[in-house]
PyMOL CGO cylinders between C-alpha atoms (Angstrom):
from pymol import cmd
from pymol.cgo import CYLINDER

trace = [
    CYLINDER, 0.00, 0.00, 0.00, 1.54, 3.43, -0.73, 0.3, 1, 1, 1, 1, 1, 1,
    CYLINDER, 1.54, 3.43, -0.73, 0.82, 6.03, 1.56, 0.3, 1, 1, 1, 1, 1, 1,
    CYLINDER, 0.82, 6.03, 1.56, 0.80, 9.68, 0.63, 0.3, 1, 1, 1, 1, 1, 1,
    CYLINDER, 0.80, 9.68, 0.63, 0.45, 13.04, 2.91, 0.3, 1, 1, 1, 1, 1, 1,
    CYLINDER, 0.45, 13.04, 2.91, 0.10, 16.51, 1.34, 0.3, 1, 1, 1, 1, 1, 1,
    CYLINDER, 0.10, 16.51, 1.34, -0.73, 19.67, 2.68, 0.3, 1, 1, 1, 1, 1, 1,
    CYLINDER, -0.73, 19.67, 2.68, -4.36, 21.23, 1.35, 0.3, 1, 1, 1, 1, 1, 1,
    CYLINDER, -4.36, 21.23, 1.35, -6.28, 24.10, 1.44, 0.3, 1, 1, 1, 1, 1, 1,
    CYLINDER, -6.28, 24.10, 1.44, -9.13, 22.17, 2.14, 0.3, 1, 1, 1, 1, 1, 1,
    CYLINDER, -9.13, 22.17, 2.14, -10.87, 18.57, 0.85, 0.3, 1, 1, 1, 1, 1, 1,
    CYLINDER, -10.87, 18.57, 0.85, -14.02, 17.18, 0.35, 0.3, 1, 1, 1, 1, 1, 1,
    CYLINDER, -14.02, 17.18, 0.35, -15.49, 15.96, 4.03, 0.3, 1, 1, 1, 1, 1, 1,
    CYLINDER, -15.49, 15.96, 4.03, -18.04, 13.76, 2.70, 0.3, 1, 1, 1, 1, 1, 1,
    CYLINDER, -18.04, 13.76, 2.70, -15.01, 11.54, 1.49, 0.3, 1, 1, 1, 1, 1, 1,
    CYLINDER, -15.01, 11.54, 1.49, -13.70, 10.97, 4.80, 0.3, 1, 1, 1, 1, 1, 1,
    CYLINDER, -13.70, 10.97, 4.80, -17.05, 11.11, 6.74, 0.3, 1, 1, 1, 1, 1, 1,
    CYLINDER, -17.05, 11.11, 6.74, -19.06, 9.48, 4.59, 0.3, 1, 1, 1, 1, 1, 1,
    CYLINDER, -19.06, 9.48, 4.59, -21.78, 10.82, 1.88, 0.3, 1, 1, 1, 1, 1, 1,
    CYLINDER, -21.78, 10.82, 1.88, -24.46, 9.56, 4.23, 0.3, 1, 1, 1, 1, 1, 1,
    CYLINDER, -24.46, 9.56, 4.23, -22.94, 12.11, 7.00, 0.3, 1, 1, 1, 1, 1, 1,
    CYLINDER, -22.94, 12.11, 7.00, -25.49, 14.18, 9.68, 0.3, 1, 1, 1, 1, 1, 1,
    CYLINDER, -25.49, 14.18, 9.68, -25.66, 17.78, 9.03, 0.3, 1, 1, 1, 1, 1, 1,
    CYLINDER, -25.66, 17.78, 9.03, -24.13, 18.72, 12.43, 0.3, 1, 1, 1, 1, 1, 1,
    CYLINDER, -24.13, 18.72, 12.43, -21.57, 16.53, 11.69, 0.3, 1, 1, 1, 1, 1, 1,
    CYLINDER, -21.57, 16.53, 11.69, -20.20, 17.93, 8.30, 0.3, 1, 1, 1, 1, 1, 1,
    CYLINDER, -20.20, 17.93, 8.30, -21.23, 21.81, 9.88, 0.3, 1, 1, 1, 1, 1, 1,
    CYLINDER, -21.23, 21.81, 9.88, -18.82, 20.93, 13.41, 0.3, 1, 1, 1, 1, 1, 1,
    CYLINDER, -18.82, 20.93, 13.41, -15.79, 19.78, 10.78, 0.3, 1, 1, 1, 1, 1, 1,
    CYLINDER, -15.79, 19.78, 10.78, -16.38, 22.16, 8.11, 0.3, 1, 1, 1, 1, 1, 1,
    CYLINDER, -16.38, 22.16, 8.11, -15.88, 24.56, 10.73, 0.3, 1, 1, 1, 1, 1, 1,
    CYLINDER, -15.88, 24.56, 10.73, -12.92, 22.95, 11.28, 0.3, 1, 1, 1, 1, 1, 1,
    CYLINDER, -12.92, 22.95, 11.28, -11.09, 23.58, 8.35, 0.3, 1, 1, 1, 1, 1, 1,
    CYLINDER, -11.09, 23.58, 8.35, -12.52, 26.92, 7.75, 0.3, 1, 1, 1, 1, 1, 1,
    CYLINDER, -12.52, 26.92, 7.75, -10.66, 27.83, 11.33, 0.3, 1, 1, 1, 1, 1, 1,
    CYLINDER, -10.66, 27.83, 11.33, -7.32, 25.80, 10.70, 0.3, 1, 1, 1, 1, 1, 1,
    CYLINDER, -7.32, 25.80, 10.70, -4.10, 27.55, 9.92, 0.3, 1, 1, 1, 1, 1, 1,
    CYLINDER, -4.10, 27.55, 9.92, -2.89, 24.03, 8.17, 0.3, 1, 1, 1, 1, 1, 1,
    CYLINDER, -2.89, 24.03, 8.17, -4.32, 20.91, 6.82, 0.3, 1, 1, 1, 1, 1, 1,
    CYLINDER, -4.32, 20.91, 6.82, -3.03, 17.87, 5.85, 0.3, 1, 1, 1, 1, 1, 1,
    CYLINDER, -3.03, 17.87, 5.85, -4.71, 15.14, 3.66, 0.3, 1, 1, 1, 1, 1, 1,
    CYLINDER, -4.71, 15.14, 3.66, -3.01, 11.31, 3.99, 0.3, 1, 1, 1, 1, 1, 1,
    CYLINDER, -3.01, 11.31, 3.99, -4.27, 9.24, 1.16, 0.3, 1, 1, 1, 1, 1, 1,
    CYLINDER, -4.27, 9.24, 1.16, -3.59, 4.83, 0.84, 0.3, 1, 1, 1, 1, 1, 1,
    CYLINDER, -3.59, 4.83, 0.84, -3.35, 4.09, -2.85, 0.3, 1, 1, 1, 1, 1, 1,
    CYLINDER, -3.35, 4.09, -2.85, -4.95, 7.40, -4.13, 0.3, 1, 1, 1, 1, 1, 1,
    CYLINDER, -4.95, 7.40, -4.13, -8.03, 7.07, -1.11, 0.3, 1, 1, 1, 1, 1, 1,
    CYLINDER, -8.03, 7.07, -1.11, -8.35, 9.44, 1.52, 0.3, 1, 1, 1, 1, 1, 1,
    CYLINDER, -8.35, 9.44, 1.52, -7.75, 8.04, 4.36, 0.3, 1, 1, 1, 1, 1, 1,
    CYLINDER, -7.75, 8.04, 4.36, -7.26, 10.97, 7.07, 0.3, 1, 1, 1, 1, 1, 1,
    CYLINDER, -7.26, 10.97, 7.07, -6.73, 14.17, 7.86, 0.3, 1, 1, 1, 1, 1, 1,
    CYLINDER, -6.73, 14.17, 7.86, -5.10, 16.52, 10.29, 0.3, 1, 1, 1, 1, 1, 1,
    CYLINDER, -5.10, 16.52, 10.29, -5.35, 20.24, 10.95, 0.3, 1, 1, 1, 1, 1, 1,
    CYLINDER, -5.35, 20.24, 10.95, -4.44, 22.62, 13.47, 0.3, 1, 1, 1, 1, 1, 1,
    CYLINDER, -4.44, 22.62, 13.47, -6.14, 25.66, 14.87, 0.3, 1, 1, 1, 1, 1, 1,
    CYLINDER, -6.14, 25.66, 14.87, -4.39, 28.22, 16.82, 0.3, 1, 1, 1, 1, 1, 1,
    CYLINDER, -4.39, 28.22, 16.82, -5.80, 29.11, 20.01, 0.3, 1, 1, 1, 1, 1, 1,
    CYLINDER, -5.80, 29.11, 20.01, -5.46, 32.95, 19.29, 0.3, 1, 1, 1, 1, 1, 1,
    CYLINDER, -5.46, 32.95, 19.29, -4.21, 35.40, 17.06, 0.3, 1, 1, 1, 1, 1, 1,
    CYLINDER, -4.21, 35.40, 17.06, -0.47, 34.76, 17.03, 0.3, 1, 1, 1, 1, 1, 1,
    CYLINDER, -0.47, 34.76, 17.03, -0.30, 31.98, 19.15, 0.3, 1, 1, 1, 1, 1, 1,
    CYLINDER, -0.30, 31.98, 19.15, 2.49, 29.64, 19.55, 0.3, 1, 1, 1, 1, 1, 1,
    CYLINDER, 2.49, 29.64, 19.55, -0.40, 26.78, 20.84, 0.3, 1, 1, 1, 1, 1, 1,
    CYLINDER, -0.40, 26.78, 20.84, -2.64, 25.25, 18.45, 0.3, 1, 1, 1, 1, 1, 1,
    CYLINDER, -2.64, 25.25, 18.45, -5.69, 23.04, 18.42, 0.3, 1, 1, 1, 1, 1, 1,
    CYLINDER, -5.69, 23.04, 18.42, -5.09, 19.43, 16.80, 0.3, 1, 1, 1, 1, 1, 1,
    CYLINDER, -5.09, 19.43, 16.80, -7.86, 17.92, 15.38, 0.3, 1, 1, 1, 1, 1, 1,
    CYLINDER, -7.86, 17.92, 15.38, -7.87, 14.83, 13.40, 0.3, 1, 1, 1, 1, 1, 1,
    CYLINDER, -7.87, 14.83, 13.40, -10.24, 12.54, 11.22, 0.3, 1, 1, 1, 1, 1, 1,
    CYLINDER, -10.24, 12.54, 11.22, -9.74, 9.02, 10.04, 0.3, 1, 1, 1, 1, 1, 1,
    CYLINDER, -9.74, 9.02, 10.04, -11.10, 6.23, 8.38, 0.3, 1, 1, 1, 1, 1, 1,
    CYLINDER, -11.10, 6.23, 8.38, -11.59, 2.60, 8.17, 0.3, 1, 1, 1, 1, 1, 1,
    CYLINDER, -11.59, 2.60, 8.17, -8.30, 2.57, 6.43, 0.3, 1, 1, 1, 1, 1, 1,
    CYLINDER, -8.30, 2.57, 6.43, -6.18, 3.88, 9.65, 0.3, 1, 1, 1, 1, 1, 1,
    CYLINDER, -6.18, 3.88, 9.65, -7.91, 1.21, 11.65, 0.3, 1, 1, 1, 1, 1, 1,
    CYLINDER, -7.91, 1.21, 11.65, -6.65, -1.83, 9.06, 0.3, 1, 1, 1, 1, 1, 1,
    CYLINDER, -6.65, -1.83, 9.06, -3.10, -0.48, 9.10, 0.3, 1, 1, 1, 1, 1, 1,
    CYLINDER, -3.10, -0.48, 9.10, -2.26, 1.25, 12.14, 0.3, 1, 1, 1, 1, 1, 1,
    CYLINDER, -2.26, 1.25, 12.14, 1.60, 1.10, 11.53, 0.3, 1, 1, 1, 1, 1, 1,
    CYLINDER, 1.60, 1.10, 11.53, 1.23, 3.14, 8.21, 0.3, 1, 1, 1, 1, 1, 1,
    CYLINDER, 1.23, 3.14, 8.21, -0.58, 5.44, 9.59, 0.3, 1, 1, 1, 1, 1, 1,
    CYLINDER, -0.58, 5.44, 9.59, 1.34, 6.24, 12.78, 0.3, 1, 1, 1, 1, 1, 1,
    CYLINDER, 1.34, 6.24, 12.78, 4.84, 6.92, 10.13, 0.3, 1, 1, 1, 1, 1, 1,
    CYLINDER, 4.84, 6.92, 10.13, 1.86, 9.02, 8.50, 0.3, 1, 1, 1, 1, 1, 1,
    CYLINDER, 1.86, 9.02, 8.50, 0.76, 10.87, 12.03, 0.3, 1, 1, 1, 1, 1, 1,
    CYLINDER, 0.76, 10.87, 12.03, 4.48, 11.04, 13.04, 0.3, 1, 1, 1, 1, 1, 1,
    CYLINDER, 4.48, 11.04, 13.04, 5.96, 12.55, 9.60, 0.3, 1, 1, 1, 1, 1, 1,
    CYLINDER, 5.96, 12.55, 9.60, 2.56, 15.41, 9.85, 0.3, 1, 1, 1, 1, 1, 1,
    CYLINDER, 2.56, 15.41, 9.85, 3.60, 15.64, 13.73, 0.3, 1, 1, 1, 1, 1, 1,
    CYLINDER, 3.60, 15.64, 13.73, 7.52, 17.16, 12.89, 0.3, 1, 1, 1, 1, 1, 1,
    CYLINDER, 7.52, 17.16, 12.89, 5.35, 19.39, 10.55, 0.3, 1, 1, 1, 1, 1, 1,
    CYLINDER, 5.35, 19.39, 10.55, 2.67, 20.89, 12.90, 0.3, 1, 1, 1, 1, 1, 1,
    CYLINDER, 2.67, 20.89, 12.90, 5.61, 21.30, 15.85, 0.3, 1, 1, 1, 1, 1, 1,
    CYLINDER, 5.61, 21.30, 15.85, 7.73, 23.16, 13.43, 0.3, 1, 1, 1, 1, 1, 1,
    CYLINDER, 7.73, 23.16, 13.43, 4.83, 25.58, 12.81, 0.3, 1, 1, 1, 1, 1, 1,
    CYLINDER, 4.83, 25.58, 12.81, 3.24, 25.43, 16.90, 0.3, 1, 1, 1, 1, 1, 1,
    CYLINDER, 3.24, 25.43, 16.90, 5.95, 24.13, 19.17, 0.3, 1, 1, 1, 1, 1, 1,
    CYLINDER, 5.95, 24.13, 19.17, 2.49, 22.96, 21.59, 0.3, 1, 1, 1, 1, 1, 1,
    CYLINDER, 2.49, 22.96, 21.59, -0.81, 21.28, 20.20, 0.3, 1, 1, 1, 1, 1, 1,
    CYLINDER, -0.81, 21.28, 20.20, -3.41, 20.38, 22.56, 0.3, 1, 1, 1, 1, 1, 1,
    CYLINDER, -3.41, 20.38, 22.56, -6.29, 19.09, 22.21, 0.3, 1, 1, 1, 1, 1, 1,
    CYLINDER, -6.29, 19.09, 22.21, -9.63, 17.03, 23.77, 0.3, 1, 1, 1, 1, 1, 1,
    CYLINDER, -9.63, 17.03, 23.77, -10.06, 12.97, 23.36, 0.3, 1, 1, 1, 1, 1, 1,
    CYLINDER, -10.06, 12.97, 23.36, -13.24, 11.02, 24.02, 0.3, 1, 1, 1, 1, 1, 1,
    CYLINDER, -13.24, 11.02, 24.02, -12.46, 8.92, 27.16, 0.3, 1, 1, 1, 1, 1, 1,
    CYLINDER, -12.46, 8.92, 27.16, -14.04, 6.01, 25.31, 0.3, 1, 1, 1, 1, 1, 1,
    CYLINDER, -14.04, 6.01, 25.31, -11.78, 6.53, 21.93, 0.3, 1, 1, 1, 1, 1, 1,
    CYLINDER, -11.78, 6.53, 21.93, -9.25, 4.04, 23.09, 0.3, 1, 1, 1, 1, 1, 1,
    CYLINDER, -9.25, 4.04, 23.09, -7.70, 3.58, 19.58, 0.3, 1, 1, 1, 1, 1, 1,
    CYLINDER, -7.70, 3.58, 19.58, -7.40, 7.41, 19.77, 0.3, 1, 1, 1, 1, 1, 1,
    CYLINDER, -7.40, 7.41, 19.77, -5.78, 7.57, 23.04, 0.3, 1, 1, 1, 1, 1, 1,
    CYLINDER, -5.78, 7.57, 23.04, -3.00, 4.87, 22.04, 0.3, 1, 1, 1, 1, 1, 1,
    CYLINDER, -3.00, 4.87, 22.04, -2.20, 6.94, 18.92, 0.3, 1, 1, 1, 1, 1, 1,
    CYLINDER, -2.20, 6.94, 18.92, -1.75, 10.34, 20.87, 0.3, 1, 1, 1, 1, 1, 1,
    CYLINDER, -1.75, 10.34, 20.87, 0.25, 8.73, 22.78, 0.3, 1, 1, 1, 1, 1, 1,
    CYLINDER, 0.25, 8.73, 22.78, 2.41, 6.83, 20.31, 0.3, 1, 1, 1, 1, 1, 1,
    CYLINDER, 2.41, 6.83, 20.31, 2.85, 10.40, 18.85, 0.3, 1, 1, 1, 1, 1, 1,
    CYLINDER, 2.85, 10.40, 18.85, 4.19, 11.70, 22.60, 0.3, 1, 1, 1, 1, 1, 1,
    CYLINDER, 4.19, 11.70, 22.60, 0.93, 12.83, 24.25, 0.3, 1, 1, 1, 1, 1, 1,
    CYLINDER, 0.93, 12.83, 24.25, 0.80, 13.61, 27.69, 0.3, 1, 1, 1, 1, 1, 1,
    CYLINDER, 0.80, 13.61, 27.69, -2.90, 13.27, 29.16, 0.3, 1, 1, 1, 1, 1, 1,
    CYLINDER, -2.90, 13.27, 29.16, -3.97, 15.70, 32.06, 0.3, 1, 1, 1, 1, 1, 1,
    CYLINDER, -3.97, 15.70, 32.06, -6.59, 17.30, 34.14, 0.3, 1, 1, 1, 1, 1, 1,
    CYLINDER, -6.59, 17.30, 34.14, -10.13, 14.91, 35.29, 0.3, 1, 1, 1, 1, 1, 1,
    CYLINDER, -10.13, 14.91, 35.29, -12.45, 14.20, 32.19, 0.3, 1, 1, 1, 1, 1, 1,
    CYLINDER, -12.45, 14.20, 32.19, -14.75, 17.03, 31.23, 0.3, 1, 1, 1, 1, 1, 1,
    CYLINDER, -14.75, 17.03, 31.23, -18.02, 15.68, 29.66, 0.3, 1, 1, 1, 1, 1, 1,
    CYLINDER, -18.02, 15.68, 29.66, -16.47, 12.21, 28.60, 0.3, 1, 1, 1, 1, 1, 1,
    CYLINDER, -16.47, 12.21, 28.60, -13.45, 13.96, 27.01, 0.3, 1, 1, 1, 1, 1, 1,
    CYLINDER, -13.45, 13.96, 27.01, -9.95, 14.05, 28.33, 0.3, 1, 1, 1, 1, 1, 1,
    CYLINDER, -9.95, 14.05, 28.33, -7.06, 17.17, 27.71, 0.3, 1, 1, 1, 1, 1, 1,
    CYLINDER, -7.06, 17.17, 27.71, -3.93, 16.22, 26.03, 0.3, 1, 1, 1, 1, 1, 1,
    CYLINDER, -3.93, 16.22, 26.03, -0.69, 17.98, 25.21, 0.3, 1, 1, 1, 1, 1, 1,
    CYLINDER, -0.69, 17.98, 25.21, 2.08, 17.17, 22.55, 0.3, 1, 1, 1, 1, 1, 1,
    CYLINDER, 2.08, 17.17, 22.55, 5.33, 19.43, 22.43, 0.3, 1, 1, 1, 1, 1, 1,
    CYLINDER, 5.33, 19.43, 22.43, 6.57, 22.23, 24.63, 0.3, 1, 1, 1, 1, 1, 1,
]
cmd.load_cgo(trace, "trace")
């Protein structure tokens, strides 16, 4: 399987989400990208697999926001996609030396990959999400 990564400008949501995807859904994300400073799209064989932004917590901020969506794809080849996460990672740290960010306490695939890619998890849950750092 060859594995790409590019940065975008933006992508097509329903691709990664699915064309069947709630309207809340595709309005939370799309806000997503219309708020992040940088994207990046990770394709397997030409299919988009995931993508990664970041969203700086205010004007001129060395801190940003990471957000992250995958698919199906991730899940069937985890090791390809953490060189994938950990190749974007050097990228977003050159750009915002500190990303944080919120993870579902239930997402336990998520957890493991944030912190394959160096996350340190703090604070109590807030609403079945928990706060992670990467960096600084």
């Amino acid at each position: 399987m060859k594995v790409t990564v590019e940065r975008v400008q933006t992508f097509e949501l329903r691709n990664l989400l699915g064309w069947n995807a709630a309207p809340d859904l595709l309005a939370a994300h799309e806000a997503c990208l219309t708020q992040s400073t940088a994207i990046w799209l990770g394709r397997a064989d030409g299919i988009e697999a995931c993508a990664v932004g970041v969203i700086p917590l205010y004007t001129f901020s060395d801190k940003a926001l990471l957000w992250m969506i995958h698919t199906r794809i991730c899940e069937q080849h985890p090791l390809l996609f953490i060189r994938w996460s950990r190749k974007v990672l050097g990228e977003v740290l050159s750009l915002y030396p500190v990303v944080v960010g919120l993870c579902r306490c239930d997402n336990i695939g998520g957890r493991q990959w944030l912190s394959w890619l160096g996350a340190v998890f703090y604070g109590d849950p807030v609403r079945d999400y928990v706060r992670f750092s990467i960096g600084g």
